[in-house]
DSSP file (Angstrom, degrees, kcal/mol; ACC not computed):
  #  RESIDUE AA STRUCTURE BP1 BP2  ACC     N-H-->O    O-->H-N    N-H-->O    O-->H-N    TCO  KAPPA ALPHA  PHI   PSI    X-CA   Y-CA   Z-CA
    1    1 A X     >        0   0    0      0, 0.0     4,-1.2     0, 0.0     5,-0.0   0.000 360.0 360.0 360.0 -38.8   -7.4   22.2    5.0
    2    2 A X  T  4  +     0   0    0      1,-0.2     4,-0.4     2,-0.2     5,-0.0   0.426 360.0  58.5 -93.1   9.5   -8.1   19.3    7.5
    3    3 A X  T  > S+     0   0    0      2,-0.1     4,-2.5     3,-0.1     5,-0.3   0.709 107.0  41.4-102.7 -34.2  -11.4   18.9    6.1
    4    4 A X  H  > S+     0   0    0      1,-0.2     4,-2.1     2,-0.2    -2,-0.2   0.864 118.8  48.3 -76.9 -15.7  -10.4   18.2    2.5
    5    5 A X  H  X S+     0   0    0     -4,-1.2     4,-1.5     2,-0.2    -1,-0.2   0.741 109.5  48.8 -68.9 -23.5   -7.6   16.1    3.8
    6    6 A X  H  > S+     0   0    0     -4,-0.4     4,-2.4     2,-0.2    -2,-0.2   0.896 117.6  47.8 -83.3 -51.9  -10.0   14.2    6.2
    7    7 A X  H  X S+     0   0    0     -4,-2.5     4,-1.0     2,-0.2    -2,-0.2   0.905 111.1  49.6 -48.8 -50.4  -12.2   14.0    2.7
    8    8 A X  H >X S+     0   0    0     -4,-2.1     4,-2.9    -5,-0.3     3,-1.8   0.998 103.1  59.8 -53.2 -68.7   -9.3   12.8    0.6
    9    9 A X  H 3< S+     0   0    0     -4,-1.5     4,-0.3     1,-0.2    -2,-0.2   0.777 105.1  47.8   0.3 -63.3   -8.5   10.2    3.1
   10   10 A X  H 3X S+     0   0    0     -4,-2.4     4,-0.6     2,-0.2    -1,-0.2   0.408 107.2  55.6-113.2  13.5  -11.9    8.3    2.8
   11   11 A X  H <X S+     0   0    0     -3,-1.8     4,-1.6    -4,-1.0     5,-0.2   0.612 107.2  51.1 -77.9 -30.6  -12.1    8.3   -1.2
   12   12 A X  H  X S+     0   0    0     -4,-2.9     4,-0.7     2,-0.2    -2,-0.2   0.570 109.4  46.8 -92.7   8.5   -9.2    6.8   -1.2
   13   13 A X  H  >>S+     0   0    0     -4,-0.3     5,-1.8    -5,-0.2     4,-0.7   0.856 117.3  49.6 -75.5 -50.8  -10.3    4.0    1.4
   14   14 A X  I  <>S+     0   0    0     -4,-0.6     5,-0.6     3,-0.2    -2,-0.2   0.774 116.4  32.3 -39.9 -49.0  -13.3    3.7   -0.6
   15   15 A X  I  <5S+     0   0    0     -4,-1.6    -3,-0.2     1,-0.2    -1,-0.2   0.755 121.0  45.4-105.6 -15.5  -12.3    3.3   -3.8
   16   16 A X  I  <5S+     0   0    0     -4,-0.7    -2,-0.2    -5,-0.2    -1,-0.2   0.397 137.8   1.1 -89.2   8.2   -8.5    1.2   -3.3
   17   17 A X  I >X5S+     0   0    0     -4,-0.7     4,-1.5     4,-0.0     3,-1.2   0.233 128.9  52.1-152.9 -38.2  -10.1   -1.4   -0.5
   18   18 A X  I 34<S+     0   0    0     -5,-1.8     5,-0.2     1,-0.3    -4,-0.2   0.802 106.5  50.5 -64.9 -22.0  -13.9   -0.9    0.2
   19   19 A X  T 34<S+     0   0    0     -5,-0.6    -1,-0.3    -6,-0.3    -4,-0.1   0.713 114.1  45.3 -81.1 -10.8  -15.1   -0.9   -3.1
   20   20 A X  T <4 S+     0   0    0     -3,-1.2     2,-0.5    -6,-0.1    -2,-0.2   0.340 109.8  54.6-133.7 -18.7  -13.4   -3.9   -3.9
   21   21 A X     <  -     0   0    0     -4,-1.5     2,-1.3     2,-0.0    -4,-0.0  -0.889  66.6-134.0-129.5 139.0  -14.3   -6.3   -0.3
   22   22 A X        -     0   0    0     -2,-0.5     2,-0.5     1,-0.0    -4,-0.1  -0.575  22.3-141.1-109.9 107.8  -17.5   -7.2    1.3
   23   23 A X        -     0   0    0     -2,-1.3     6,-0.1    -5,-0.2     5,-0.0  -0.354  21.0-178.9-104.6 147.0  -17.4   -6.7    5.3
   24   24 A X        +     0   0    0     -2,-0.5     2,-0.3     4,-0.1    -1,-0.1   0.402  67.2   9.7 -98.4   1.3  -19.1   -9.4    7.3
   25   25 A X     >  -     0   0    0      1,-0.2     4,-1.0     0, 0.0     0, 0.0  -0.888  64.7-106.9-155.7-169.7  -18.0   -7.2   10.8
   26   26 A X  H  > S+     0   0    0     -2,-0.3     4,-1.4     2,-0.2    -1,-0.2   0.890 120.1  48.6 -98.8 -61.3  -16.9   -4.6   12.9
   27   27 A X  H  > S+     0   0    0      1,-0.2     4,-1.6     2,-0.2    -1,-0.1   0.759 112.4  45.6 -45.0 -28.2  -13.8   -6.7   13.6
   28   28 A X  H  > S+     0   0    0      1,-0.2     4,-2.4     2,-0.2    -1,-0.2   0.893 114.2  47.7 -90.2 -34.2  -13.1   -7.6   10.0
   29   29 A X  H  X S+     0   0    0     -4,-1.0     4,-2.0     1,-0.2    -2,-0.2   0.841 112.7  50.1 -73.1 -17.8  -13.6   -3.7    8.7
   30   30 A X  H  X S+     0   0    0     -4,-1.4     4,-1.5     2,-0.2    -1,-0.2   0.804 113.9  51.8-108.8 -14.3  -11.2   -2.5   11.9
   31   31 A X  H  X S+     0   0    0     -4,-1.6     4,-1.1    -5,-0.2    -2,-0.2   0.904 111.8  42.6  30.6-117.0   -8.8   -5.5   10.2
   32   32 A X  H >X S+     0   0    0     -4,-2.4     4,-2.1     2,-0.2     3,-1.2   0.950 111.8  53.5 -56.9 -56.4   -9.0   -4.1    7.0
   33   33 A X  H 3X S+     0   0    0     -4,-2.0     4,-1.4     1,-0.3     5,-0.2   0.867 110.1  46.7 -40.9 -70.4   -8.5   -0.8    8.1
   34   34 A X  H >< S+     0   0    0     -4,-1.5     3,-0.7     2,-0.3    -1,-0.3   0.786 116.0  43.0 -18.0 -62.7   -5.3   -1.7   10.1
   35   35 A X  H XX S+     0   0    0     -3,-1.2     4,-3.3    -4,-1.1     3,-2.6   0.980 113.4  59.2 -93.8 -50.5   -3.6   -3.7    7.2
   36   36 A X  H 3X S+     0   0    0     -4,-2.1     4,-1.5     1,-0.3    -1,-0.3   0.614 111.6  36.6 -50.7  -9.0   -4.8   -0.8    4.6
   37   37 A X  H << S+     0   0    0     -4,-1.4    -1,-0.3    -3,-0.7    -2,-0.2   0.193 109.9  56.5-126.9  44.7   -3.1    1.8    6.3
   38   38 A X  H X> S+     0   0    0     -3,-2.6     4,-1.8    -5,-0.2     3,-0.8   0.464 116.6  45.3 -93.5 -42.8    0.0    0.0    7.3
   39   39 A X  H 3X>S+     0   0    0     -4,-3.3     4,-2.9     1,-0.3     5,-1.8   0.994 116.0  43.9 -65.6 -57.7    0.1   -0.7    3.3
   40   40 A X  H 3<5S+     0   0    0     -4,-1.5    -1,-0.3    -5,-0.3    15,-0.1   0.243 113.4  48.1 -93.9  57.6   -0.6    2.7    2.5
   41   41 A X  H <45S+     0   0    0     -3,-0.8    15,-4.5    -2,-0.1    -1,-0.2   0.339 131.1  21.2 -44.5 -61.5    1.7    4.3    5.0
   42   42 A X  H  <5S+     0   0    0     -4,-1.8    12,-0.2    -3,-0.4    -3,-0.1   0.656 131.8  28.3 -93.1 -23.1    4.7    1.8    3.8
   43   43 A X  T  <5S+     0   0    0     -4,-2.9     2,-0.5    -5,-0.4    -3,-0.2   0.403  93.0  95.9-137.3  -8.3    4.0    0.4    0.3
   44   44 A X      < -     0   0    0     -5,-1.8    11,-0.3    38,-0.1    -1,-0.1  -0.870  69.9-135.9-122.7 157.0    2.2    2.8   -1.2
   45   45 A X        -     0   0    0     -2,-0.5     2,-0.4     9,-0.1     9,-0.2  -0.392  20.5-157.1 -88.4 143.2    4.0    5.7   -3.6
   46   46 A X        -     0   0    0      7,-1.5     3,-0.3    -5,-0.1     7,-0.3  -0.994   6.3-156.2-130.8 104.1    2.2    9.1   -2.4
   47   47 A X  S    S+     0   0    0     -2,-0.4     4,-0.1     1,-0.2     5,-0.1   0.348  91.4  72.8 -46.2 -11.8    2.7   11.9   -5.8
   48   48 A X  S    S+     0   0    0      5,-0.2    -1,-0.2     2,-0.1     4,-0.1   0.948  91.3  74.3 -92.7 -65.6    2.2   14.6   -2.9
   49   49 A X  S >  S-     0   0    0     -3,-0.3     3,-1.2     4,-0.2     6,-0.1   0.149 101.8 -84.2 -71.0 176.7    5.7   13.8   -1.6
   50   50 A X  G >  S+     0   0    0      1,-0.3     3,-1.6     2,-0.2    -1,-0.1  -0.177 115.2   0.0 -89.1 150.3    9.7   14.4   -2.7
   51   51 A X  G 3  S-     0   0    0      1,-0.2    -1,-0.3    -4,-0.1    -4,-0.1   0.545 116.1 -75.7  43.5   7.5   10.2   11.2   -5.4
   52   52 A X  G <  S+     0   0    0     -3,-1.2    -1,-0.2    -6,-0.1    -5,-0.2   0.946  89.5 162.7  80.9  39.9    7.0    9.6   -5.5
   53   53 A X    <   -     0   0    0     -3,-1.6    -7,-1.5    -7,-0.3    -4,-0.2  -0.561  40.0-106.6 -94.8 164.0    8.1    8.1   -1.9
   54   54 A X        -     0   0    0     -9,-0.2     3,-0.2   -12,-0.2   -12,-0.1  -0.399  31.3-110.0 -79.5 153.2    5.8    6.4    0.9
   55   55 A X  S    S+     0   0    0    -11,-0.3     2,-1.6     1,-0.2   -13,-0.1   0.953 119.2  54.5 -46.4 -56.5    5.0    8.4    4.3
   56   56 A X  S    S-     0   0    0    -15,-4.5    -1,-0.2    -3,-0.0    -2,-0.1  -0.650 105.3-131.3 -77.3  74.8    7.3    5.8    6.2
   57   57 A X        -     0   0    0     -2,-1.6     2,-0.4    -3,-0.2    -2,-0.1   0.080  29.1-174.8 -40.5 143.9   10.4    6.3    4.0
   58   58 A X        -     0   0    0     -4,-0.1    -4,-0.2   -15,-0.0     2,-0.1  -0.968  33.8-101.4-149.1 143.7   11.8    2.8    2.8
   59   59 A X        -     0   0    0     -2,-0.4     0, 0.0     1,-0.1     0, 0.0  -0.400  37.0 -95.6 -83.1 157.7   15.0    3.0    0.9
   60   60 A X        -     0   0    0     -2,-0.1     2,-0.5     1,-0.1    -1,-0.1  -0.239  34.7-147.9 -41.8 140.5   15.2    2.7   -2.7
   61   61 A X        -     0   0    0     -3,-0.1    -1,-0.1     0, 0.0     3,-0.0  -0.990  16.8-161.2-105.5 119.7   16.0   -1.4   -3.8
   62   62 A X        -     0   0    0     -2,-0.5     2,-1.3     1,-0.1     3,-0.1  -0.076  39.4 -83.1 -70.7-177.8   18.2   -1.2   -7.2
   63   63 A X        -     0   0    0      1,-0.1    -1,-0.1    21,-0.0     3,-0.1  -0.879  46.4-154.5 -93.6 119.2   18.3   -4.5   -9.3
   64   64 A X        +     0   0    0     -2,-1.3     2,-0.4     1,-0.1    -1,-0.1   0.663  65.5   2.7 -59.9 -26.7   21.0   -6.4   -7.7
   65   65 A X  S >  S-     0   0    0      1,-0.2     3,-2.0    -3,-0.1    -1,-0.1  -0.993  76.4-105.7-164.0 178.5   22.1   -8.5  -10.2
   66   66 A X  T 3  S+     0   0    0     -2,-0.4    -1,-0.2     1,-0.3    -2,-0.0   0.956 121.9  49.8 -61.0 -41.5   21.1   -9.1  -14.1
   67   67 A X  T 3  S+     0   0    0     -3,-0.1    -1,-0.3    21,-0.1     2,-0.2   0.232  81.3 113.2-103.7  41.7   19.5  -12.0  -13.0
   68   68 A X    <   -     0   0    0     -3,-2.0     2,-0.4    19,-0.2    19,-0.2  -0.232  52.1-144.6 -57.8 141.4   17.2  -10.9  -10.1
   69   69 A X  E     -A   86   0A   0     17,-1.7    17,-2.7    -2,-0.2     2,-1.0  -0.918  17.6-107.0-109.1 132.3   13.5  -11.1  -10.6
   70   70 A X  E     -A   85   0A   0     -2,-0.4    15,-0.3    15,-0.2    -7,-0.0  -0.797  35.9-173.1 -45.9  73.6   10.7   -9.2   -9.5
   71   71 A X  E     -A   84   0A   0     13,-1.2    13,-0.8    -2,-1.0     2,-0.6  -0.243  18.4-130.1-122.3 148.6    8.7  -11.0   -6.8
   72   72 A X  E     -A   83   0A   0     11,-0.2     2,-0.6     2,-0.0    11,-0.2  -0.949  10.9-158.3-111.0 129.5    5.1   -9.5   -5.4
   73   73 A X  E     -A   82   0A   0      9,-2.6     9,-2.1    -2,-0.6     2,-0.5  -0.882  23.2-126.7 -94.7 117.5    4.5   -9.1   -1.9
   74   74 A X  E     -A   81   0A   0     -2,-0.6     4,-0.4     7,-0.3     7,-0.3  -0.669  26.5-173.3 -68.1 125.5    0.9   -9.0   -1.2
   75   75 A X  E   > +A   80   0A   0      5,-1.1     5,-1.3    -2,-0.5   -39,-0.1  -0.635  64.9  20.7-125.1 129.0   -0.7   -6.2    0.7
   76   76 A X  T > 5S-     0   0    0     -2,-0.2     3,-1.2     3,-0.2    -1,-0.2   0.916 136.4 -46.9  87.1  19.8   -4.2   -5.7    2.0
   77   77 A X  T 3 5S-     0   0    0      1,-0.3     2,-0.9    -3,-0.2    -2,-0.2   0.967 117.7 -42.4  52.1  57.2   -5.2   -9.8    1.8
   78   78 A X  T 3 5S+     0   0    0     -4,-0.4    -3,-0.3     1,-0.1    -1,-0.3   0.069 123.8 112.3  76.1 -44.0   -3.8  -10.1   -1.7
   79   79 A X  T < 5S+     0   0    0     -3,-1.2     2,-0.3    -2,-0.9    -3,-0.2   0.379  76.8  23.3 -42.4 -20.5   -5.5   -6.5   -2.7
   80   80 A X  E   <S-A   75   0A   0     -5,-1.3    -5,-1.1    -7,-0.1     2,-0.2  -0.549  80.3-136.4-111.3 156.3   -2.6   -4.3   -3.1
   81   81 A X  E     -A   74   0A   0     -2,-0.3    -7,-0.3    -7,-0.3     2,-0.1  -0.860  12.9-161.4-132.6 103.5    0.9   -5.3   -4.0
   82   82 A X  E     -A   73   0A   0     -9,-2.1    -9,-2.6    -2,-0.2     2,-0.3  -0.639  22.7-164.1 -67.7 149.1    4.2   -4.3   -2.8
   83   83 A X  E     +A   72   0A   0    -11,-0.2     2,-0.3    -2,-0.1   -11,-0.2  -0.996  17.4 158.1-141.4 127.7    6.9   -5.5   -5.5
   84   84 A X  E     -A   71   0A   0    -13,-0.8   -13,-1.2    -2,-0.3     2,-0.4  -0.721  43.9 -88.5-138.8-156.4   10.8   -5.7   -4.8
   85   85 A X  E     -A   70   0A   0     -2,-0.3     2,-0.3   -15,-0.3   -15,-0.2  -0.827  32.7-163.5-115.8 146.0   13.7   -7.7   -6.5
   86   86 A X  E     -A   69   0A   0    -17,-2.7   -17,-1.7    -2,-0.4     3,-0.0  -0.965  29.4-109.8-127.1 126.0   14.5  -11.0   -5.4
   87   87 A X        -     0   0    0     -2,-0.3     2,-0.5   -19,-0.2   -19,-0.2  -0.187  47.3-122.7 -24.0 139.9   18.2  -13.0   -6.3
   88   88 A X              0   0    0      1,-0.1   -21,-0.1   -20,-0.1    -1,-0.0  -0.938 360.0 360.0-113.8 171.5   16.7  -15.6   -8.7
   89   89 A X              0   0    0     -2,-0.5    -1,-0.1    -3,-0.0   -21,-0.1   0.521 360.0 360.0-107.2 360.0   17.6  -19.0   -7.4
């Protein structure tokens, strides 16, 4: 079991941030690493789990009003994107 998890784990490193960046160090891959799994910890939607929810539960945000906007928070140095509703101004 912990070997296919361990396996799972580092396809999805590969193919959502390594396939996509080229890294010039050992400090910039331990970095990336860092800000990739604080995104996918927090910000990204896991299918394994109850509602399509993140590890680090973060409550739901409804649209607050008709005219709120979607805003994107960028995750991963702009690779990934978290997205929540903003008032628009």
């Amino acid at each position: 079991m912990a070997k296919s998890l361990a396996e799972r784990w580092v396809k999805n490193v590969r193919m959502e941030m390594l396939g996509h960046v080229v890294v010039l160090s050992v400090p910039h891959l331990r970095e990336l690493m860092r800000n990739y799994v604080r995104y996918y910890n927090q910000d990204r939607s896991h299918y394994s789990l109850k509602n399509k929810e993140t590890p680090i539960f973060r409550k739901i945000q409804h649209k607050p009003a008709p005219a709120a906007k979607v805003i994107a928070l960028p995750r991963v140095y702009g690779l990934h994107h978290r997205y929540e509703w903003r008032q628009a101004a």
